[in-house]
Structures are given as C-alpha cells and as structure tokens.
MARBA-3410 file (N, C-alpha, C, O; in Angstrom, 1 decimal):
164
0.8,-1.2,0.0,0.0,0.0,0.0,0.9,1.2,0.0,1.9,1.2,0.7 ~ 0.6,2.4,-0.8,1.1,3.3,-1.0,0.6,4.9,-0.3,-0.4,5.4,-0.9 ~ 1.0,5.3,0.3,0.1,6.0,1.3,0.7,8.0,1.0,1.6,8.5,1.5 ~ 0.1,8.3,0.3,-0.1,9.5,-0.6,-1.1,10.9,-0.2,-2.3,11.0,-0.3 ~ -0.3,11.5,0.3,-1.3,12.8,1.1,-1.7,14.0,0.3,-0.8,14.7,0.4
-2.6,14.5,-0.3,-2.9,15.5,-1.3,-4.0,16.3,-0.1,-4.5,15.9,0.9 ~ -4.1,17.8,-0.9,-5.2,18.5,-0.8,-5.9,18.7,-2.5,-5.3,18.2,-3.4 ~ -7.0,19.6,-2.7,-7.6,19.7,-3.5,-8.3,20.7,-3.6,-9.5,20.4,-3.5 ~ -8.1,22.0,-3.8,-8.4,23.4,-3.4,-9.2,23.7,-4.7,-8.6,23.9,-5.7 ~ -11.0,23.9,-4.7,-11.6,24.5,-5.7,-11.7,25.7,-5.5,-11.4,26.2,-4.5
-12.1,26.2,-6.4,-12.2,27.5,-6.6,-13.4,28.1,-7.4,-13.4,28.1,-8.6 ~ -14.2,28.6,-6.9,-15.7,28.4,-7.5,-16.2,30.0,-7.2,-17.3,30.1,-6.7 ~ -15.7,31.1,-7.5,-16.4,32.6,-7.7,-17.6,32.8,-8.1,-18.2,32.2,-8.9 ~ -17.9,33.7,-7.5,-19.2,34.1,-7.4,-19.2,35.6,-8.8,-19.6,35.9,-9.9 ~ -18.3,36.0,-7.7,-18.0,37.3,-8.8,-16.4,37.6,-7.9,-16.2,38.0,-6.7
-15.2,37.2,-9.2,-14.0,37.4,-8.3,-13.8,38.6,-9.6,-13.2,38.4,-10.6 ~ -14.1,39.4,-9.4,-13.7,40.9,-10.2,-12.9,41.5,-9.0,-13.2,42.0,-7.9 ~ -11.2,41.2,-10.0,-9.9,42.4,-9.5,-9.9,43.4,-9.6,-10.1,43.5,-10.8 ~ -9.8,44.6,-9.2,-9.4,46.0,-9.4,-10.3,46.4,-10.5,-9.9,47.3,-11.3 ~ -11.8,45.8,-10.6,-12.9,46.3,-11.0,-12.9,45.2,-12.4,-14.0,45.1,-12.7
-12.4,44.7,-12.9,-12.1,43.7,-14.0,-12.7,42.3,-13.5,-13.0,41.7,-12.4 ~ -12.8,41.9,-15.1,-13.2,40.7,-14.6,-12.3,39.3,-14.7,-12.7,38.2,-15.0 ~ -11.4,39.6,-14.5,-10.0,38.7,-14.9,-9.4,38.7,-14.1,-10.0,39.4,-13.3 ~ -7.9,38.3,-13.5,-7.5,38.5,-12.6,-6.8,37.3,-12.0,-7.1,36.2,-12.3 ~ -5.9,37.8,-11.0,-5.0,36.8,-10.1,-5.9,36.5,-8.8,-6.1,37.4,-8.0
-6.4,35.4,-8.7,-6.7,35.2,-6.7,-5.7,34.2,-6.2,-5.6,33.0,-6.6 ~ -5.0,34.9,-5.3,-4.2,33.7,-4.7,-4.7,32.7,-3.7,-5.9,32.8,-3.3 ~ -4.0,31.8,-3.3,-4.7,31.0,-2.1,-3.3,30.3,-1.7,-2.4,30.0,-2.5 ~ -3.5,29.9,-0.3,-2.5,29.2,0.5,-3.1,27.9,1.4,-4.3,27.8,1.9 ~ -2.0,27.0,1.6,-2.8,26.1,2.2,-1.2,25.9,3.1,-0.1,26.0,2.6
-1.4,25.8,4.5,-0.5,26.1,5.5,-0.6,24.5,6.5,-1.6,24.0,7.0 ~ 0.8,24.0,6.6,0.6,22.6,7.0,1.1,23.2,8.4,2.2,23.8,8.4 ~ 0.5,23.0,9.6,1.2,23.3,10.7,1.7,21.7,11.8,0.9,20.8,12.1 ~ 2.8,21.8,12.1,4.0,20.6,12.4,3.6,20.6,14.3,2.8,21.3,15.0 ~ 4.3,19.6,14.6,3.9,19.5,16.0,4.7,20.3,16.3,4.3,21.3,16.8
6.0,20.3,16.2,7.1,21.5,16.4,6.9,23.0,16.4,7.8,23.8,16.6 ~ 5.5,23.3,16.1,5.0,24.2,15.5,5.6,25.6,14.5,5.2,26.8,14.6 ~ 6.6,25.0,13.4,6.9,24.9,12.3,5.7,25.0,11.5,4.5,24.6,11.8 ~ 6.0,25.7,10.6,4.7,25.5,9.0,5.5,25.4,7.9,6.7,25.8,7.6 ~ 4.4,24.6,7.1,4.9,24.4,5.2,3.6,25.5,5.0,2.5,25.4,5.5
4.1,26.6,4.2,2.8,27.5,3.2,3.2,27.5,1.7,4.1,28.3,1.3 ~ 2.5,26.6,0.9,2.3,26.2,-0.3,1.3,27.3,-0.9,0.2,27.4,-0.4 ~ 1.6,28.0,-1.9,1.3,29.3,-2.6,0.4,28.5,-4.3,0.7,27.6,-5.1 ~ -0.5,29.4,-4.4,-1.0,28.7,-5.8,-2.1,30.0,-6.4,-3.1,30.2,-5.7 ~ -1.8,30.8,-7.6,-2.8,31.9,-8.3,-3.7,31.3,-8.9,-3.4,31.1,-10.1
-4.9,30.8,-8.5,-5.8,31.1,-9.9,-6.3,31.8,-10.7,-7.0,32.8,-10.3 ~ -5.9,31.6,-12.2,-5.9,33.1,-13.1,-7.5,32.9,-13.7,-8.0,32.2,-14.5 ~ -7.9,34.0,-13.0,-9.3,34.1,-14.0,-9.3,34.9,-14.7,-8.6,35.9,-14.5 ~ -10.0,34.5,-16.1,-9.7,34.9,-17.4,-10.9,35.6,-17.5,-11.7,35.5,-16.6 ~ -11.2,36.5,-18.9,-13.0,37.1,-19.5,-13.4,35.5,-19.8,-14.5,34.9,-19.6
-12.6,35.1,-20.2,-13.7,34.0,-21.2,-14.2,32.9,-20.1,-15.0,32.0,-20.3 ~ -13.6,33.2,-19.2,-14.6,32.4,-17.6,-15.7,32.9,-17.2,-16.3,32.5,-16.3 ~ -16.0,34.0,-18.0,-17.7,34.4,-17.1,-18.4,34.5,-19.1,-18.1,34.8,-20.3 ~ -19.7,34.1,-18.0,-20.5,34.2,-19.1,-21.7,35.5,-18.3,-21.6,36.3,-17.3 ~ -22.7,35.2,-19.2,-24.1,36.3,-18.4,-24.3,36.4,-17.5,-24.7,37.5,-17.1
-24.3,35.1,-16.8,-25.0,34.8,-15.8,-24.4,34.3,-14.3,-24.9,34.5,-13.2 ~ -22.9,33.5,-14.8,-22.1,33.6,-13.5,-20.9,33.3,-13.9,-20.9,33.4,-15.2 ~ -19.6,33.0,-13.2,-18.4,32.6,-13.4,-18.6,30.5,-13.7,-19.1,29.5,-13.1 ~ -18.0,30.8,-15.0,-17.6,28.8,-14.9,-16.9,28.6,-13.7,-16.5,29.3,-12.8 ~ -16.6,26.9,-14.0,-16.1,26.6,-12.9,-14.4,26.6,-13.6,-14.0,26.3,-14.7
-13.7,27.1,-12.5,-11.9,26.9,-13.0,-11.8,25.3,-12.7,-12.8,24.6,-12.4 ~ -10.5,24.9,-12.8,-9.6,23.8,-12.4,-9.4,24.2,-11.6,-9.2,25.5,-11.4 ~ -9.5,23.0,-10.2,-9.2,22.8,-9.2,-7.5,22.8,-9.4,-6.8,22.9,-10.4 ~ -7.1,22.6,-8.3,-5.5,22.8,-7.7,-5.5,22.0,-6.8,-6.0,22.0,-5.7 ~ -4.6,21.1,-7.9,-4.1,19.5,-6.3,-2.8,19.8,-6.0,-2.0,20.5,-6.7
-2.5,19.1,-4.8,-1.1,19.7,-4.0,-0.8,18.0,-3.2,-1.6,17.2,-2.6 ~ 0.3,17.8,-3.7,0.4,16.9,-3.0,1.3,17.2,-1.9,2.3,17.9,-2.1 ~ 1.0,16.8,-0.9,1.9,17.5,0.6,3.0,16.4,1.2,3.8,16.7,2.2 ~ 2.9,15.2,0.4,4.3,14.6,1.0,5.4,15.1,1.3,6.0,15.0,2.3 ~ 5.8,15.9,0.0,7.0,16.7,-0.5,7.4,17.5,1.1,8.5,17.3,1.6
6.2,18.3,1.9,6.5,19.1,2.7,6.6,18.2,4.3,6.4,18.7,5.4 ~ 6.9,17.3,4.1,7.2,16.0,5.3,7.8,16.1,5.2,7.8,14.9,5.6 ~ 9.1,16.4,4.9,11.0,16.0,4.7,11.0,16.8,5.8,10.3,17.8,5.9 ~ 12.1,16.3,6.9,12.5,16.9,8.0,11.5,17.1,9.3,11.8,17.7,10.3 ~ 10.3,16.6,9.2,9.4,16.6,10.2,9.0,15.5,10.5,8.8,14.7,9.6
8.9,15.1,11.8,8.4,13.8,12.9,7.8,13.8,12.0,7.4,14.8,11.4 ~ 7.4,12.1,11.5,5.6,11.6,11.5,5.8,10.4,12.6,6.8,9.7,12.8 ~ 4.5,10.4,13.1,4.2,9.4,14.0,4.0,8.2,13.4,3.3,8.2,12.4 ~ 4.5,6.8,13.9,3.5,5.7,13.1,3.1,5.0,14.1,3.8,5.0,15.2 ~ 2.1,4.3,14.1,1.5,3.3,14.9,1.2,2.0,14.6,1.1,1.8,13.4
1.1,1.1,15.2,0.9,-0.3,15.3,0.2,-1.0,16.2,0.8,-0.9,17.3 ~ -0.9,-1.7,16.2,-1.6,-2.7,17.2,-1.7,-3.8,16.7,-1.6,-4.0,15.5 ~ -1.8,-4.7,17.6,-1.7,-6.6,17.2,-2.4,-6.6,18.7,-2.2,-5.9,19.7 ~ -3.4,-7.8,18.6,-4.1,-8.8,19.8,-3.8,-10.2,19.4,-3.8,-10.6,18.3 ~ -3.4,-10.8,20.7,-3.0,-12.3,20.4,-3.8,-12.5,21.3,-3.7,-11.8,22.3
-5.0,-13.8,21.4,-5.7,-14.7,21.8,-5.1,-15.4,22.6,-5.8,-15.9,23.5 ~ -4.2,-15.7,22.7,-3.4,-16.7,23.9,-3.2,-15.6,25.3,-4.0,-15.0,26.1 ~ -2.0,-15.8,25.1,-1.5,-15.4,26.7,0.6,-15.1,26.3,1.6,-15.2,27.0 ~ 0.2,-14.5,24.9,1.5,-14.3,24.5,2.2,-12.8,24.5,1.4,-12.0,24.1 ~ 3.4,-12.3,24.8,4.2,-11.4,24.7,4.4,-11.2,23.2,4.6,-12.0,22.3
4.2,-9.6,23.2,4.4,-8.8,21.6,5.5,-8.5,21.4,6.0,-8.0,22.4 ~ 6.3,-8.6,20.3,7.5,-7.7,20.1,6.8,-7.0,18.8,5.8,-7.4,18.2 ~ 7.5,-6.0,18.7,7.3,-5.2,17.5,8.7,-4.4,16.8,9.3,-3.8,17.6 ~ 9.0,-4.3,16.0,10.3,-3.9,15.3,10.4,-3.3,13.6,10.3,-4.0,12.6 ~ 10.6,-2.3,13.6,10.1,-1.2,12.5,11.5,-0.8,12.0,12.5,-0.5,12.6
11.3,-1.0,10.6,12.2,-0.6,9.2,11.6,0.4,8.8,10.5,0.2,8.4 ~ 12.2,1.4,8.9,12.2,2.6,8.0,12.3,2.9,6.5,11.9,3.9,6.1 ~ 12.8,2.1,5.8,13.2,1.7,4.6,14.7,3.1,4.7,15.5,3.3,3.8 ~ 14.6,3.5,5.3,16.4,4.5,5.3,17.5,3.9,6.1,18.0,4.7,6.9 ~ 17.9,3.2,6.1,18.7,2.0,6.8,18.5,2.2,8.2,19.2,1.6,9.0
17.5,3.3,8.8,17.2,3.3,10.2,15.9,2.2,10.5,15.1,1.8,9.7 ~ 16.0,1.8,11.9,14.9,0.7,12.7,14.8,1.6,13.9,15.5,2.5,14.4 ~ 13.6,0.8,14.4,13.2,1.1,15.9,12.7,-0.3,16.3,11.8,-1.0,15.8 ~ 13.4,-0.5,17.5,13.2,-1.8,18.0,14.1,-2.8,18.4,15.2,-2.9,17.7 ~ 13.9,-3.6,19.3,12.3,-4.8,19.1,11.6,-4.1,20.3,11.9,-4.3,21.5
10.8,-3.5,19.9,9.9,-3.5,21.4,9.0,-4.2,21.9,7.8,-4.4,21.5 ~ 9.7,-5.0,23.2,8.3,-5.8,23.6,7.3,-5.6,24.9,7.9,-5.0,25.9 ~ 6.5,-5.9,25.0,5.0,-5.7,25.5,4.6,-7.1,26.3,4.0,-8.0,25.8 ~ 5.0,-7.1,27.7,4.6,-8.2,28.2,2.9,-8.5,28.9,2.3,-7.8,29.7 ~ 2.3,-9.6,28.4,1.3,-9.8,28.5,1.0,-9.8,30.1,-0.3,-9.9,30.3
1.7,-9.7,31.2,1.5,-9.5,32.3,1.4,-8.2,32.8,0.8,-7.8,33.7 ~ 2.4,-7.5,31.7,2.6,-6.0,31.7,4.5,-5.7,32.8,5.0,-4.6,33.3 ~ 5.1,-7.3,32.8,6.1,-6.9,34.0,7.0,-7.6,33.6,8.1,-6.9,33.3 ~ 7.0,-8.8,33.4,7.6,-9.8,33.2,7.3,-10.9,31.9,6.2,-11.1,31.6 ~ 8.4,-11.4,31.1,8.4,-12.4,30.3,7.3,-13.6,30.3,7.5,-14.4,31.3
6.3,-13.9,29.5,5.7,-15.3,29.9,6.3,-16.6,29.7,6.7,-17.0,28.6 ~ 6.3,-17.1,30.6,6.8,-18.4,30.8,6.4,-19.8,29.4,5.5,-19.8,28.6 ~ 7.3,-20.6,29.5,7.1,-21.4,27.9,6.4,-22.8,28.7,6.6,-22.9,29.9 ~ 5.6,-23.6,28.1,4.3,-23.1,27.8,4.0,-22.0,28.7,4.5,-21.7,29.8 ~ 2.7,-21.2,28.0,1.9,-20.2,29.1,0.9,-21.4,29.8,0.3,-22.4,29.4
1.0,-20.8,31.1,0.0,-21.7,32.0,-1.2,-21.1,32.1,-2.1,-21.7,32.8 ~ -1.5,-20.1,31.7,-3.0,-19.9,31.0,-3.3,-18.7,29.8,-2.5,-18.1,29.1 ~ -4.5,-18.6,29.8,-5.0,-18.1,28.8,-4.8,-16.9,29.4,-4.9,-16.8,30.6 ~ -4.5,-15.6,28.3,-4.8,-14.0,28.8,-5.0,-13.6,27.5,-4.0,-13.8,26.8 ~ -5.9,-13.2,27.1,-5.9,-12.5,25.4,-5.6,-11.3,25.8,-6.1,-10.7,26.7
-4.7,-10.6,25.0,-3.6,-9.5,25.1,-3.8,-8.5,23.7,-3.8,-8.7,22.5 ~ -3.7,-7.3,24.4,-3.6,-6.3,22.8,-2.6,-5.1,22.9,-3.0,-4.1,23.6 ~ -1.6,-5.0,22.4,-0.6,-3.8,22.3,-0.7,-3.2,21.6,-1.4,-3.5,20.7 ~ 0.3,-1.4,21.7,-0.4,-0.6,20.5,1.4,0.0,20.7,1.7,0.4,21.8 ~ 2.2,0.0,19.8,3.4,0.6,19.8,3.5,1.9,19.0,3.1,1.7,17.9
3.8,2.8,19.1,4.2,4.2,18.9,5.5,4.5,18.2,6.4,4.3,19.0 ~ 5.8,4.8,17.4,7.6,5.5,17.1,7.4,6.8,16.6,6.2,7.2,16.6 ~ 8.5,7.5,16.0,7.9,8.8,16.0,9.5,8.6,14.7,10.5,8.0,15.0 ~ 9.4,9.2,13.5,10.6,9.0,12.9,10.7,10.2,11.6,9.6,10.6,11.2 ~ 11.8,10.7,11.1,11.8,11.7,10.4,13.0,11.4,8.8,14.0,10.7,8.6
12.5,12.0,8.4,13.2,11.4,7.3,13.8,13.1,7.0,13.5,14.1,7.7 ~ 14.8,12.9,5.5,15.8,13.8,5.7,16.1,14.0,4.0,16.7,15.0,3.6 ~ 15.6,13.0,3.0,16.3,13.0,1.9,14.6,12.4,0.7,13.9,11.5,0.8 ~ 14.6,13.3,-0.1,13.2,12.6,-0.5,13.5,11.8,-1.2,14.6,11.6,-1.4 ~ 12.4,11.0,-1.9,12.7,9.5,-2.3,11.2,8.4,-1.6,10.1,8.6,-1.1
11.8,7.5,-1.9,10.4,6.3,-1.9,10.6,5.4,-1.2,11.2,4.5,-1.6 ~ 10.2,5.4,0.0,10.5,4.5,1.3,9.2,3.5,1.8,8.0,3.9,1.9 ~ 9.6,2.2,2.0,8.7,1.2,2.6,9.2,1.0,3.8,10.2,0.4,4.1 ~ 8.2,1.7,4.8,8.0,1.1,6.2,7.6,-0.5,6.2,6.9,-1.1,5.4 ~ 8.2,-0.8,7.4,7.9,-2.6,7.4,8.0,-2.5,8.8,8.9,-1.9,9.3
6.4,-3.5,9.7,6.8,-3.6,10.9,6.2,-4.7,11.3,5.0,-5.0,11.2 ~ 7.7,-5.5,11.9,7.3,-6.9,12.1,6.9,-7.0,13.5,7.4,-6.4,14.5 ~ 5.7,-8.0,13.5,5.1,-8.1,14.9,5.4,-9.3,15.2,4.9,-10.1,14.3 ~ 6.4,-10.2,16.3,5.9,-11.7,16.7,5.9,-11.5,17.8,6.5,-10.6,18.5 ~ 4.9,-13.0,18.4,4.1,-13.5,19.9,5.8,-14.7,20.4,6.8,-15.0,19.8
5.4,-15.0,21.8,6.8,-15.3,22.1,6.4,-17.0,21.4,7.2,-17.8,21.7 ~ 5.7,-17.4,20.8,5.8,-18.8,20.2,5.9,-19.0,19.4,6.0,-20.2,19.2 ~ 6.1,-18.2,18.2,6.9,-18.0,16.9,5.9,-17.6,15.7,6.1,-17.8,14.5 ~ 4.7,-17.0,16.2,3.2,-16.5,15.7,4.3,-15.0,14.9,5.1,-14.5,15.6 ~ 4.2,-14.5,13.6,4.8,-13.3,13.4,3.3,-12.7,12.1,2.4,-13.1,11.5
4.1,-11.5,12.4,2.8,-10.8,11.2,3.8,-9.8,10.6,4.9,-9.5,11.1 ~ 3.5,-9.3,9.4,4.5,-8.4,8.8,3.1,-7.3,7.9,2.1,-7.7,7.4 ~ 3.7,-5.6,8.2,2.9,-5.3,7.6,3.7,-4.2,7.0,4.6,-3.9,7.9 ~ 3.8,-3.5,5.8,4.3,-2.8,5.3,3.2,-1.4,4.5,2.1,-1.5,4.0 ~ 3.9,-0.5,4.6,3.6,1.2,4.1,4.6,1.7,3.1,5.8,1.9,3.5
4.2,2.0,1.9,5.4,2.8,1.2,4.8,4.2,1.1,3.7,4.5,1.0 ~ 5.7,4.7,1.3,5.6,6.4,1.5,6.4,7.2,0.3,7.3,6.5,-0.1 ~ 6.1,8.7,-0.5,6.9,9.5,-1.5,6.8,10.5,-0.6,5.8,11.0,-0.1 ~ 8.2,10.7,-0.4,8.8,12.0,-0.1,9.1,12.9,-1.3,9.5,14.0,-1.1
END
C-alpha cells in the first residue's frame, strides 16, 4: 500500500472581479502546521480569465491539487501499530524505515512486568499498540515494514510505502 497525502483546493467565484475587471490573479494558500510548531505554506494563483464568465455567473476553473508529502522532509511523523494475540503471548514489534534506520524490538509483556513463561500456563488474550515517532531527511520512496511476533513463533509483517 502506497500512502499519498494531497489536498484539493476548488475555486468556485461568485464574482471574483480584480481592481474592478473581470480577470485576474486570486491567490490562495494552504499552510501545514507541524507539532514543532513549524509551518509548510504552499502558494497557488488562480488566473481568472473574460472567457470564464458568461451572463450569468463565473464557470467553474480547475481545481489545484497539491500533493503534501514533498512538505514531510524533516518533520516527525508518527507511526502506529496494534496486534491482539488470543493466547496469553508477549508482543515484540520492530520497524524498518526503509532509510537503513529501525526502531526496536519493542516488547510488551502480557502480564505487563515480566516475560511469559514457555508453555503459558494460562490463557490472557492480550492487545498492544506501539508508537515511534521518525523523520526522514532525503526525499525518495520508502517502505516502512513492521514486524510483529508472539513469544511462540506466531509473526505478522505489515508494510507502508511512503513518496517523499
């Protein structure tokens, strides 16, 4: 799965008459604000032309798509992860970046203290939710991969490709 962030900014005038004309520059911005509290402000003119109005109202322009990955370089994104195992098993979890960086193994004991014992001597159905926080630096096309296994050799793999 390929995971692709856009906006899509219409533009639909009522009556956008410039400096008394009916043509004209309107600008518009779309401002990404960061936890850092940092901003991306992506700038875009729609040029309205005469031949966009008729009698009766303005046509419609082309919309303006923006894809906002581009403005992720150098800023945290958060990723998340949950797994429930039915047993009474310990989670690990361990995340590739696709940038030769990892995080992990992080594990999650089903007691919440201590390792479970081999066999488990009973049932506890268990659900973890792991967190990383990671930033990238160079744009390009990266597959997150994060492997989840139970302490009995149960594993799951799930993967995100991201465009910077």
């Amino acid at each position: 799965m390929t995971k692709r962030y856009s906006a899509i900014v219409d533009y639909l005038p009522n009556d956008p008459r410039v400096n008394g004309n009916v043509w004209g520059g309107n600008p518009v911005w779309i401002e990404i604000e960061f936890e850092n509290e940092s901003t991306a402000r992506i700038h875009h003119t729609f040029n309205v032309r005469q031949s966009y109005w008729n009698s009766d109202h303005w046509n419609h322009i082309d919309p303006w798509e923006v894809e906002l990955n581009p403005h992720l370089l150098g800023h945290n994104i958060t990723f998340e992860g949950v797994a429930t195992d039915p047993g009474s098993d310990d989670l690990t979890f361990t995340w590739d970046f696709g940038d030769m960086t990892t995080e992990g193994p992080n594990t999650y004991y089903n007691n919440g203290v201590s390792p479970d014992p081999y066999p488990s001597p009973d049932i506890n159905p268990m659900w973890a939710t792991d967190t990383c926080v990671h930033s990238y630096t160079t744009a390009g096309t990266y597959t997150i991969t994060l492997v989840i296994e139970d302490d009995d050799d149960g594993i799951c793999v799930a993967s995100l490709t991201i465009l910077l």
